[in-house]
N, C-alpha and C positions, 0 to 999 in steps of 0.2 A: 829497653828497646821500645816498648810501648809509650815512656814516658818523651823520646826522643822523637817518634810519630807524631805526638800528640803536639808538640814544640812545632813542628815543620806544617801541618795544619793549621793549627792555630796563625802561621805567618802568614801563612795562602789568603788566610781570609780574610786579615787584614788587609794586605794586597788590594784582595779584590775589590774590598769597599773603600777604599783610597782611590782607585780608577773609578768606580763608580761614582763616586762624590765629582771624580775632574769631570767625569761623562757630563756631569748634570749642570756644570759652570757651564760647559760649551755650549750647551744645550741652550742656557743663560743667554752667551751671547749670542747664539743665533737668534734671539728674540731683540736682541740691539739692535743687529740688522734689518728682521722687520720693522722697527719701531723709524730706523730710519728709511725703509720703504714708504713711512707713513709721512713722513715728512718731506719725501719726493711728492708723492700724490697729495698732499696738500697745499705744495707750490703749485700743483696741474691744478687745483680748483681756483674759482673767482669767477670772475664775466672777461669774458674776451672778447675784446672789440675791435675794427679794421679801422684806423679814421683816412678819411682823404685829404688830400689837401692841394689844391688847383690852382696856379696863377697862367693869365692869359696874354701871352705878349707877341708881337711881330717881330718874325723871324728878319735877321740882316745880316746874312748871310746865305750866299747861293755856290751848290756845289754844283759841276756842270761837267758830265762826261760827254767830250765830242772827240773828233780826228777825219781823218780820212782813210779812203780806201779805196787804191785804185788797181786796175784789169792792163794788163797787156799780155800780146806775145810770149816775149821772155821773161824773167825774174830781174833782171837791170831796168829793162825800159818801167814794169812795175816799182823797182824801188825808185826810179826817179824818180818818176811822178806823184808817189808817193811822199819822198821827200822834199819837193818844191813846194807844192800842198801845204804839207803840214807845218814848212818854217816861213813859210808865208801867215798862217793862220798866225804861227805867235806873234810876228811882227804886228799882227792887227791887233793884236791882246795886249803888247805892250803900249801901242798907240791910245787904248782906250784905259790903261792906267792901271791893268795889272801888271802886278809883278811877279818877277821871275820866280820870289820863291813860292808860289801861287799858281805855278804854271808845272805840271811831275806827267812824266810819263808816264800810263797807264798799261798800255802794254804795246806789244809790234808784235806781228807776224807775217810768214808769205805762206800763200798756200793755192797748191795746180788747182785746176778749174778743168773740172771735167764735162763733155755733152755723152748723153747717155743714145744710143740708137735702142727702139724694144723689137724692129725688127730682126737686127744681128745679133741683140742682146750683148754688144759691146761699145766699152768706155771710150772717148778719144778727147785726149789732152787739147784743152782749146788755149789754155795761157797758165798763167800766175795771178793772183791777188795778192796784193801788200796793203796790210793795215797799221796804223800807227793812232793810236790813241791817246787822249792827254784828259788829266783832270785839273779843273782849272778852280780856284775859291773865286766870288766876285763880292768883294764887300759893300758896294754899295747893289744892293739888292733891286731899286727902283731901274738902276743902268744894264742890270741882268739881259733884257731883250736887245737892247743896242748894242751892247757888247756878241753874243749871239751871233745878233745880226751879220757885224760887221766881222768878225773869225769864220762866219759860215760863206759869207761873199768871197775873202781873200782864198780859202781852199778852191772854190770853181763849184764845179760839178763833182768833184769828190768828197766835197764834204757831209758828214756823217755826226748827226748829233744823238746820242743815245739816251741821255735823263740829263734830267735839272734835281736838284733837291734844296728844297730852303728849310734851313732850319737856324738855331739860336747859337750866336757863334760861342758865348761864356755864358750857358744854363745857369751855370752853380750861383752866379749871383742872386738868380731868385729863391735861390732854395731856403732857403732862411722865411722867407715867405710864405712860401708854401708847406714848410716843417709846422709852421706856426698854426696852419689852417688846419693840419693834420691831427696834431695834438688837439686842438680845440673841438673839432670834429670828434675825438676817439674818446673825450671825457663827457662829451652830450650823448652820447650813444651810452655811455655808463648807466650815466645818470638815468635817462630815460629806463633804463633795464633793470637799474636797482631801485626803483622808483616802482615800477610796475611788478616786479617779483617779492617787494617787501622788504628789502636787503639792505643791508649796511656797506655803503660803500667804503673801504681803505682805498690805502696807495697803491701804486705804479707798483707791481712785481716782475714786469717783464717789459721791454720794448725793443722795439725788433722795425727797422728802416727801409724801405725800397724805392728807390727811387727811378720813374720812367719821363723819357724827354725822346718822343716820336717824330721824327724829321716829315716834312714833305714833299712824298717824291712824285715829280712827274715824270713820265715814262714816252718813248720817243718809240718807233719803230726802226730797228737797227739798218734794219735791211730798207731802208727810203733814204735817200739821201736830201738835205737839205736844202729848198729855194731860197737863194740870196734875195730874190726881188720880195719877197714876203717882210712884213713887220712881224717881228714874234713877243707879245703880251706878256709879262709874266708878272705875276701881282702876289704879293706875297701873303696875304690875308691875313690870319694869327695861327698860332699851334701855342699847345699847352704844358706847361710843364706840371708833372702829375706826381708828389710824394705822398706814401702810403706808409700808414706805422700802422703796427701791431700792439697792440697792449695790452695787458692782465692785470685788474685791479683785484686785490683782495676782497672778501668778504666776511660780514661776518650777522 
């Protein structure tokens, strides 16, 4: 009986220093793990730099929210006038050599028109407003104001011009350019960094792209309606095309 105790013991304890021995592999490889923490945190070190990169061109291309918007009585006599207006204004757009598909409705609506009394402190319906709005592209950018011009003469006195915006019709062309000034820019900032901290500069471990292209808007007051007898200026001057990289050079 004692002899058969001492059998059943003795197994136990092997047992247990067999689990103990797997305990201590794991254990092992929890230390793999760290070691691969360390080699996360070693891709996180080096100098990291922003480069810029800027080329400067003239926008030719002009986007131009206008329409009309007219008042009456009822909700008919407004959408007429409203719509005589406004297919008028494109026949003048087409005259000056945009095209149709150049030409998109922006939005329509009607909406009452209330006068307020603060002596009764009550509303009394005076008519309707109908608006119809179009966004128009004008590619040649210098004929921007003529064209204008002449879309805001054909609507009358209804017409409403809301913004111009000029900006660069195909960006991406210069981007290559401007990628170039980036890069060049993000390995002088290196240099200069490893240069002054004592460091050995390596390669490229990371780069990372952004790229911005800010339009030019000018802004119209919605609520004024536009004089046909005016010349309206629009000069397109330059705007930039701006890409920014990110970079991690190694160190050592």
């Amino acid at each position: 009986m004692k002899k058969g105790l001492l059998i059943v013991i003795t197994v136990i304890s092997v047992v247990i220093l067999a689990l103990g021995a797997w305990g201590c592999g794991t254990s092992s490889t929890g230390g793999g793990v760290e070691s691969g923490s360390s080699v996360i945190n070693q891709q996180s070190t080096g100098i990291w730099v922003t480069g810029v990169g800027t080329v400067t061109v003239i926008p030719d291309l002009a986007i131009v929210s206008m329409g009309v918007q007219a008042q009456a009585s009822t909700v008919v006599d407004a959408q007429q006038q409203a719509a005589g207006s406004i297919t008028s204004i494109m026949a003048a757009l087409k005259t000056k050599g945009v095209a149709d598909k150049d030409i998109a409705t922006q939005g329509y609506s009607i909406t009452p028109v209330y006068s307020y009394n603060p002596t009764t402190g009550k509303q009394t319906l005076e008519g309707y407003t109908a608006a119809n709005t179009l966004t128009l592209k004008i590619r040649n950018v210098g004929n921007a104001g003529v064209v204008i011009d002449a879309a805001s003469a054909a609507g009358g006195n209804n017409s409403i011009v809301n913004s111009v915006t000029l900006k660069v019709d195909q960006p991406e062309q210069y981007n290559d350019a401007a990628r170039k000034a980036a890069v060049t820019d993000a390995a002088n900032r290196a240099k200069q960094l490893a240069n002054l901290t004592g460091v050995k500069l390596g390669r490229a471990t990371y780069i990372n792209e952004t790229l911005s292209n800010t339009p030019q808007t000018i802004s119209f007051d919605s609520g004024v309606k536009a004089a046909s007898s005016v010349t309206t200026p629009i000069s397109p001057g330059e705007t930039e095309i701006i890409l920014t990289i990110q970079v991690i050079y190694s160190i050592s």
